[in-house]
C-alpha positions in Angstrom: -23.7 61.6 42.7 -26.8 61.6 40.5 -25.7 59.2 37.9 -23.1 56.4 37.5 -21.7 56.5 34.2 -20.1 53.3 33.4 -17.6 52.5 30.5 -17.7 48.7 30.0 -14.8 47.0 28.6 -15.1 43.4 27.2 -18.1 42.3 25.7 -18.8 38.7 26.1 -20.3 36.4 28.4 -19.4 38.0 31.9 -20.4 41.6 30.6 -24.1 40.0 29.5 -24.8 39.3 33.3 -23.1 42.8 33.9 -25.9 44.6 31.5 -28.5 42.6 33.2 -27.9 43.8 36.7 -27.1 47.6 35.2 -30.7 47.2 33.5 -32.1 45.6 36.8 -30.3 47.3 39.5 -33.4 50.1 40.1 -30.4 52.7 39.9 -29.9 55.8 37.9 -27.2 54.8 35.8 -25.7 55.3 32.2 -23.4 53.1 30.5 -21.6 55.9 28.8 -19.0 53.3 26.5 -18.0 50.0 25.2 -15.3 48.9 24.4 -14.4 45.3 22.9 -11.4 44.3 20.3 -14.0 42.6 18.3 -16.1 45.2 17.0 -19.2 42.8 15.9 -19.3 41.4 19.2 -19.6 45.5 21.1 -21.6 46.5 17.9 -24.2 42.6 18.8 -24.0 44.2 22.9 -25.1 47.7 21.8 -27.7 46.6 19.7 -29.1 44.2 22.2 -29.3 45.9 25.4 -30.1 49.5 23.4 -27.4 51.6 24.0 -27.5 54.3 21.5 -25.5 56.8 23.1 -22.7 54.7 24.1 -19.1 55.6 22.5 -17.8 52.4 21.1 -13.9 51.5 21.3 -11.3 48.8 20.2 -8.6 49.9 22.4 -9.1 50.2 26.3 -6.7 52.6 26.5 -8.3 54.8 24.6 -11.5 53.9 26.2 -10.5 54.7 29.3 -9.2 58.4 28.4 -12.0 59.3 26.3 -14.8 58.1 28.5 -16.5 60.5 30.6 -17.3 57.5 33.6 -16.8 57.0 37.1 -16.6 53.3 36.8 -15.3 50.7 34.5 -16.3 47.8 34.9 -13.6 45.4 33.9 -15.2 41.8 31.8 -12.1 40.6 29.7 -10.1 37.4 29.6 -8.5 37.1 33.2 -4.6 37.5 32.1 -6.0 40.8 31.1 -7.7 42.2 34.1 -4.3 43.7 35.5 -3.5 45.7 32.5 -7.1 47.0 32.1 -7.3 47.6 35.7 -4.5 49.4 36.5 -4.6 51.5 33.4 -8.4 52.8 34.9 -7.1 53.0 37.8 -4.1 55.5 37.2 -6.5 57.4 35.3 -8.6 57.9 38.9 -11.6 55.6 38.2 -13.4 53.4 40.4 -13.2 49.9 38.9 -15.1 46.7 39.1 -13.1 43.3 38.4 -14.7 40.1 37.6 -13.3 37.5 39.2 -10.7 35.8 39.3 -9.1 39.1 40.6 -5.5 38.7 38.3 -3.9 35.6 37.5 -1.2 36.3 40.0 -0.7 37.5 43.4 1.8 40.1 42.3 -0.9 41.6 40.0 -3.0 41.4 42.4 -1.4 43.5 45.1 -0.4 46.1 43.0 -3.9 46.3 41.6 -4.8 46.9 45.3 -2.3 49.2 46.0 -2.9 51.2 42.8 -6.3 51.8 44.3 -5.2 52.8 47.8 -2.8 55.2 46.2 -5.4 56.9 43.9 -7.8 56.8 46.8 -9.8 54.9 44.4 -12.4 51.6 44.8 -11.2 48.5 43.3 -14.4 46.2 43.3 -14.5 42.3 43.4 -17.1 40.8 41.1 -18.1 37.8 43.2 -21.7 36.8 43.1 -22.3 33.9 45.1 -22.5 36.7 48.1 -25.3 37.7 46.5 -27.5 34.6 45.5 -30.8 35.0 47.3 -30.5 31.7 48.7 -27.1 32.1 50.0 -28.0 35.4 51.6 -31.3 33.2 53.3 -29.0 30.4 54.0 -26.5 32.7 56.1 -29.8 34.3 58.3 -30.5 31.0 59.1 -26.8 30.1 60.2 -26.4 33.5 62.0 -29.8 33.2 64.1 -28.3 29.8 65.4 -31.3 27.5 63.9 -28.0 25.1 62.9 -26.4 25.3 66.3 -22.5 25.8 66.2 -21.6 25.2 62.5 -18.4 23.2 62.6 -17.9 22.0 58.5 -18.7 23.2 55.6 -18.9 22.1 51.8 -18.8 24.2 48.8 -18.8 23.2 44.9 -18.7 24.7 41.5 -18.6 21.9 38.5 -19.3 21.5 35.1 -17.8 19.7 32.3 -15.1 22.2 31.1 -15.1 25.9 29.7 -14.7 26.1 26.0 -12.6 29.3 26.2 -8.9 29.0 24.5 -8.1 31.3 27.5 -9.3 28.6 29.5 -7.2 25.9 28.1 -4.0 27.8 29.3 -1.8 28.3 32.4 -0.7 31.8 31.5 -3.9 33.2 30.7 -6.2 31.7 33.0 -4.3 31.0 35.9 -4.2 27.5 36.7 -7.2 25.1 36.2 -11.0 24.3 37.3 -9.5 25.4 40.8 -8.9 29.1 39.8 -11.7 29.2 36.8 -14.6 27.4 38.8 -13.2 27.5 42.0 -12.9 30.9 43.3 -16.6 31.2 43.8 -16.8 28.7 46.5 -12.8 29.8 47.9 -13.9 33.2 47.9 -17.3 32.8 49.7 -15.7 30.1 52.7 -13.1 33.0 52.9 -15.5 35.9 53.0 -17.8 34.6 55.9 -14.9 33.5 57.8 -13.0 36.8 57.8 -10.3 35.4 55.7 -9.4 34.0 58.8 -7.8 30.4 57.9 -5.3 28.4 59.9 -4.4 25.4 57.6 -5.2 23.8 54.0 -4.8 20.8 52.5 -5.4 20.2 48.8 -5.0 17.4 45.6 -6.1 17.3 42.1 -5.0 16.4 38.8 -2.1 18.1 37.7 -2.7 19.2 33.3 -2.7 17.7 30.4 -2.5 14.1 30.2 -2.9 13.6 33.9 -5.6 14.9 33.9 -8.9 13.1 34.1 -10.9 14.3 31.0 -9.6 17.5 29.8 -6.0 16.0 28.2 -5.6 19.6 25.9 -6.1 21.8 29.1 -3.0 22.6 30.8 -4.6 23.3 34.3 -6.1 21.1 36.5 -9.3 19.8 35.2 -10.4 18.4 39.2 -9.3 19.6 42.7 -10.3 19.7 46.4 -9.2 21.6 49.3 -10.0 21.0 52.9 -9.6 24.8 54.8 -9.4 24.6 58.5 -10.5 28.3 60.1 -9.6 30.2 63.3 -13.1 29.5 65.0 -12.3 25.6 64.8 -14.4 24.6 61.8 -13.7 23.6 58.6 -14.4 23.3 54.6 -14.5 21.9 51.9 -14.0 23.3 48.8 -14.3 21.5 45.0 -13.9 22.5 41.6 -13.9 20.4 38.8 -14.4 20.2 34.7 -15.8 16.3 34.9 -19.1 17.0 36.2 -22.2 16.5 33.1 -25.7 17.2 33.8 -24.8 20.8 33.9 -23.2 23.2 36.2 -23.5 23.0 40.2 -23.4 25.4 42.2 -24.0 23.8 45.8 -23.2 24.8 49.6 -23.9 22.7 53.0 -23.7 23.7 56.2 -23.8 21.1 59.3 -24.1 21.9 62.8 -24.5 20.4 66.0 -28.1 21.3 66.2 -29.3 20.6 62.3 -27.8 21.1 58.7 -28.9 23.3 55.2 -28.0 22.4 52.0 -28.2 24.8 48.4 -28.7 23.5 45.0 -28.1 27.0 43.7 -29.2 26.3 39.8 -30.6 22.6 39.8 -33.5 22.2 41.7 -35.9 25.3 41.2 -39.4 24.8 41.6 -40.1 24.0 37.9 -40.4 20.3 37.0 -40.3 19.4 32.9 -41.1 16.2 31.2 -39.6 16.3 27.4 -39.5 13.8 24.6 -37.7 16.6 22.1 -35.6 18.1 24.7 -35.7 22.2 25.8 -34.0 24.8 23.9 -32.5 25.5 27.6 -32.2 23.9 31.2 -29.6 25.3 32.4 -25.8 26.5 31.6 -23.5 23.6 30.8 -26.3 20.5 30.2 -25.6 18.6 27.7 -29.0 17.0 26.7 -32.5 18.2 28.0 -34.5 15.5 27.0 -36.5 13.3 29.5 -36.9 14.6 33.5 -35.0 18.2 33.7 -35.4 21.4 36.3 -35.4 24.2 34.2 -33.6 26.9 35.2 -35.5 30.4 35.7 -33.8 34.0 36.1 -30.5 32.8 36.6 -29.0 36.2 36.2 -31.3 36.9 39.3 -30.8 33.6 41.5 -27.0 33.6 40.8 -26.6 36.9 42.7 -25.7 38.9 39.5 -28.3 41.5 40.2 -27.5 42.2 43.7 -23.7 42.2 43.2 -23.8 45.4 40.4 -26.3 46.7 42.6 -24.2 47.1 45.4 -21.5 48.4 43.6 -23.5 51.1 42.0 -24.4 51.9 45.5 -20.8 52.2 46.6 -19.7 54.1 43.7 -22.6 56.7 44.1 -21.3 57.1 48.0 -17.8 56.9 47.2 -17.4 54.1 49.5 -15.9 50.6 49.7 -18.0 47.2 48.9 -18.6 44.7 51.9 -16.6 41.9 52.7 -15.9 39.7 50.1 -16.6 42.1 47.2 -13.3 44.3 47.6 -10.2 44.3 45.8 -8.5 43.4 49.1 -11.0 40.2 49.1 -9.7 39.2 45.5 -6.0 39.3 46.4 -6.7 37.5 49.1 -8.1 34.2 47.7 -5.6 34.8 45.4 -3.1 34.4 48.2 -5.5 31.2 49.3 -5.2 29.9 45.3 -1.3 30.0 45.6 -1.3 28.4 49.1 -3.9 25.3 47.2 -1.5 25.2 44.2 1.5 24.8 46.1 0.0 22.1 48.8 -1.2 20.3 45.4 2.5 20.4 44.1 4.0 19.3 47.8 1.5 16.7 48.7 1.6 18.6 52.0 -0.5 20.5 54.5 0.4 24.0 53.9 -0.2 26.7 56.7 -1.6 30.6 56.0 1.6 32.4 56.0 0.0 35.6 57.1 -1.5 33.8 60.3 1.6 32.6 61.1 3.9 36.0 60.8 0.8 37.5 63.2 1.2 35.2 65.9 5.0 34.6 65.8 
């Protein structure tokens, strides 16, 4: 394949940091449609990033039929992703999901079986696999400079999404747990070959009980302590209470040294300000005073390496690594409902699957 001709549907925030690694990715590629409901916000995406000869839609449906592409590349709300999804997917294209993968597990496994039966790709958008000092931190892990890594800690925070779709159950999934953390679930999962024994998990449970967020119906804080097949463990966090801005930060400790990632907080840059900055990073509040401005987030965040590599895999007609398949986003789906229920319960809840293989 030549080209990858791409029809984008959804035109917001997560389809920005698409563009970018399309316009970055060093790859022969087209993006051959748009397609948003709002038309000022597809018309505000074509203008900025160029795209003259890009058919421009309202309906995906439509989109999808009309669109010479060999990829869509799926950025909408995430109680849409199944409908988009499958409806590319019957019509034989490779797709690209952001993350979370559907807001149920149902959705999710017929999203993935939609694929298998088209003999088509379903890709999972997850870019923390592709930060650059993720990918460095897991060299150093695998050439044993840590020793035998036994726990693990993984984070995403800020102080809440202002997305309505956010605010709600049925069209985001849950809380901060599904929203913020999949990145983190996804990754623990990913480099541990989805192989977990055990979980235990709390948080606040919506609404009023929650800590801050009273209006969102999810949980605006929650935890979850993974124990894995190879006898170590992780912890995983997500919450909407954190200000400051967003964190995105890993730890590994061994029996022979530890490594810890700031992912978006402490670059090299250094700033001083009486006034403030126009930006620091995503999610800070104020910028005045001592601040680490961020630099080419798009680029540390992993966003260019992840379209990259799908591009790659389209073009072969093959399936993404590890962690980047459909098959990847049903299962931290499966994790998300095991977390969910052990928050309900109050109990330790064990990986079903894990269990049916060795009974």
């Amino acid at each position: 394949m030549d080209k990858v001709r791409v029809l984008l549907v959804g035109t917001g925030f997560a389809a920005a940091l698409h563009m970018e690694g399309y316009l970055r990715s060093g790859k022969d590629v087209e993006i051959a449609g748009v397609c948003d409901i709002q038309p000022d916000q597809a018309d505000a995406l074509i203008h900025k990033y160029r795209l003259s000869n890009a058919q421009k839609y309202a309906d995906y449906h439509e989109a999808i039929d009309r669109t010479n592409c060999d990829l869509v590349d799926v950025c909408v709300p995430n109680f849409l992703h199944y409908q988009v999804c499958m409806a590319a997917l019957a019509k034989g294209r490779n797709v690209i999901c952001e993350k979370p993968l559907a807001t149920t597990v149902a959705h999710a496994r017929e999203m993935v079986e939609k694929a298998a039966e088209m003999n088509r790709h379903l890709y999972y958008a997850e870019d923390w696999l592709f930060t650059p000092a993720i990918m460095r931190a897991l060299e150093i892990v695998e050439e044993g400079a840590l020793g035998r890594v036994c726990y693990m800690r993984a984070r995403e925070c800020h102080s809440g999404s202002h997305s309505p779709f956010a605010q709600s159950i049925a069209t985001c999934g849950g809380g901060a747990m599904i929203h913020l953390g999949i990145h983190p679930l996804g990754f623990m999962l990913a480099i541990k070959g989805h192989d977990w024994v055990e979980l235990t998990a709390m948080g606040s449970s919506g609404m009023e009980r929650n800590y801050v967020h009273k209006s969102c119906e999810g949980e605006d804080l929650a935890a979850c302590f993974l124990t894995f097949g190879d006898g170590s463990s992780a912890l995983v966090e997500a919450n909407y209470v954190t200000t400051g801005g967003m964190e995105d930060c890993v730890d590994f400790y061994g029996d022979k040294g530890c490594l810890h990632l700031n992912l978006n907080q402490e670059g090299p840059i250094s700033c001083y300000s009486i006034p403030g900055l126009s930006y620091a990073v995503e999610k800070a509040e104020i910028t005045a005073g001592w601040s680490h401005p961020a630099y080419d987030e798009i680029y540390t965040l992993g966003y260019i390496g992840e379209i990259r590599h799908f591009l790659d895999c389209c073009a072969r007609k093959e399936d993404a690594r590890i962690g980047l398949r459909g098959a990847d986003g049903l299962a931290a789906l499966e994790a998300l409902e095991c977390i969910y229920q052990s928050m309900r319960e109050g109990r330790r809840i064990s990986n079903p699957k894990r269990v049916s293989l060795n009974a």
